[in-house]
N, C-alpha and C positions, 0 to 999 in steps of 0.2 A: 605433181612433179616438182613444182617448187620446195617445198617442203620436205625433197629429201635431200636436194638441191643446199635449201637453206642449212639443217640439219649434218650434209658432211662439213660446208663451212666452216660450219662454228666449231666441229670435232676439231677441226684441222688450226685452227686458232687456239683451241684451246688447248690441244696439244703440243704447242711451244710453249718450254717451261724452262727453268731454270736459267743459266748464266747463257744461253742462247738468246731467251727471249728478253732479260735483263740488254741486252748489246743491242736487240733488235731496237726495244721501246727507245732505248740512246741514241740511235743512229734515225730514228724517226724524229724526236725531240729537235735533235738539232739541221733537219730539213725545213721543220716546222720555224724553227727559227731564223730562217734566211728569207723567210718567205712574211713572217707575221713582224713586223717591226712596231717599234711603240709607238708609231701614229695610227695603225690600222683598230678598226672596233671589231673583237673576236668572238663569234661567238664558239664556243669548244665544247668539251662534254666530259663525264665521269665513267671513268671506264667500266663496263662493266660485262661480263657472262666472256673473257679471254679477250676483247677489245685492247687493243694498245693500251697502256697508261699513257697518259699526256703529263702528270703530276708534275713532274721533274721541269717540265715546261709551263705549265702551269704557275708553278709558283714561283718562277724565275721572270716570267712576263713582266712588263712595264706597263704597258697600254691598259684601255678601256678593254674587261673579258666579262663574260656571263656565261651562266650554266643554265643546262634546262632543267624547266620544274616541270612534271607533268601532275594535272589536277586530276580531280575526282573523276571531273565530268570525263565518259569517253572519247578517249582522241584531240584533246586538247592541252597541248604543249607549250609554251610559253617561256624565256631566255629572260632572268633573273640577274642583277651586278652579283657578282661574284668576285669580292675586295678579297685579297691574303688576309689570313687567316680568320675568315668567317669560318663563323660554325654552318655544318651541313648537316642537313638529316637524311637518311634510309626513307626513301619511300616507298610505297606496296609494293613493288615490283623488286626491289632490295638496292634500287640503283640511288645512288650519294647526289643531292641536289642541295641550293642554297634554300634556305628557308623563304618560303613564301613573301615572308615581309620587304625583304630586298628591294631594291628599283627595279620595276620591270622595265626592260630595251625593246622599244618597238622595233619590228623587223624591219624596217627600213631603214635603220643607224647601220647595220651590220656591212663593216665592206668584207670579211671575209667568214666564211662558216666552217669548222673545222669539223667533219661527220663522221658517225661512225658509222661502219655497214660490217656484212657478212661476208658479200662476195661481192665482186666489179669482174667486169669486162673492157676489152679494148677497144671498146664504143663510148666510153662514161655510165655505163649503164651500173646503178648500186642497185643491189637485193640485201634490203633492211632484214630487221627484223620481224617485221609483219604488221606493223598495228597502223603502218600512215604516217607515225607522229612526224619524220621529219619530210616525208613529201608535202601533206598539207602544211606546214610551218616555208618551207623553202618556196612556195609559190606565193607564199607571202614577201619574199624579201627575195625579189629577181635582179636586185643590184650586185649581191655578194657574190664573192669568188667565191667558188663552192668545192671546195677540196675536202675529199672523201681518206680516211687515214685507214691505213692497214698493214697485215704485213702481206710479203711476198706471196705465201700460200695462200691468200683470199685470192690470186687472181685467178680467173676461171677462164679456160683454154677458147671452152664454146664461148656465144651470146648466152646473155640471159635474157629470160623471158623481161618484155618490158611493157606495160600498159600506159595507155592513155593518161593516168593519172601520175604517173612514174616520173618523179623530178632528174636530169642528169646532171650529170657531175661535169665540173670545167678541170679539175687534175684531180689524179690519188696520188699521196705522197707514200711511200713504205720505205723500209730501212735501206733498202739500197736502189731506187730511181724516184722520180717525182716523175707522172706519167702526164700530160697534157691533153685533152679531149678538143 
């Protein structure tokens, strides 16, 4: 059930395109920015499979920001500095990360975590993408404000399923509310 659950998600994300979704990713951007000032340590992400772009924001940032690398080994994530205009690579999965040799940011620097998910609900509850990376990573780093980014179509009317091992979310920002858990 999750899985099909997950699967119209991501249709539905990935189906805003054009000068809609362009306005959408803007009007995220600068929610994002009322919120991350250049004292805060960010950690953000590379968009990727219809997720918001963050880029625009991204590279307008001031503050300390890192991006996730994820290694070989499975399920093992890790939040890399990621300075303007470092070079990134494609990794297996086709998602943009800083290269490995970066400084790695232990997860307890992070006051805020900027995440990507598929779907939320009006409980905080996020349904990732499947593989753990940012639940195990976020139980590592229980200081951060943990704001889940989307657009308006990700939210999901029901609950979602939520497990034992399922990190929640303290707000989702999308283009037009910042919602608070």
């Amino acid at each position: 059930m999750t899985d099909s659950i997950r699967q119209k998600f991501r249709a539905k994300r990935r189906n805003l395109q054009g000068e809609a979704r362009r306005q959408a990713e803007l009007a995220i951007c600068r929610r994002i920015e009322t919120v991350c000032t250049a004292t805060e340590k960010v950690a953000a992400y590379a968009a990727f499979d219809g997720e918001p772009n963050l880029d625009r924001w991204i590279s307008a940032y001031q503050g300390m920001l890192a991006l996730p690398v994820i290694s070989d080994e499975a399920g093992v994530m890790s939040f890399h500095e990621a300075p303007k205009g470092a070079v990134q690579r494609e990794n297996r999965l086709g998602i943009f990360e800083p290269e490995p040799h970066r400084t790695l940011i232990p997860p307890d620097t992070f006051t805020i975590m900027l995440i990507p998910l598929v779907a939320f609900d009006r409980v905080g509850t996020r349904l990732g993408m499947g593989a753990g990376y940012y639940d195990r990573y976020l139980a590592l780093a229980p200081q951060a404000l943990r704001i889940g980014v989307a657009f308006d179509v990700q939210c999901s009317n029901s609950l979602l399923p939520r497990h034992e091992w399922d990190e929640p979310l303290h707000q989702v920002i999308t283009q037009t509310q910042t919602i608070e858990f």
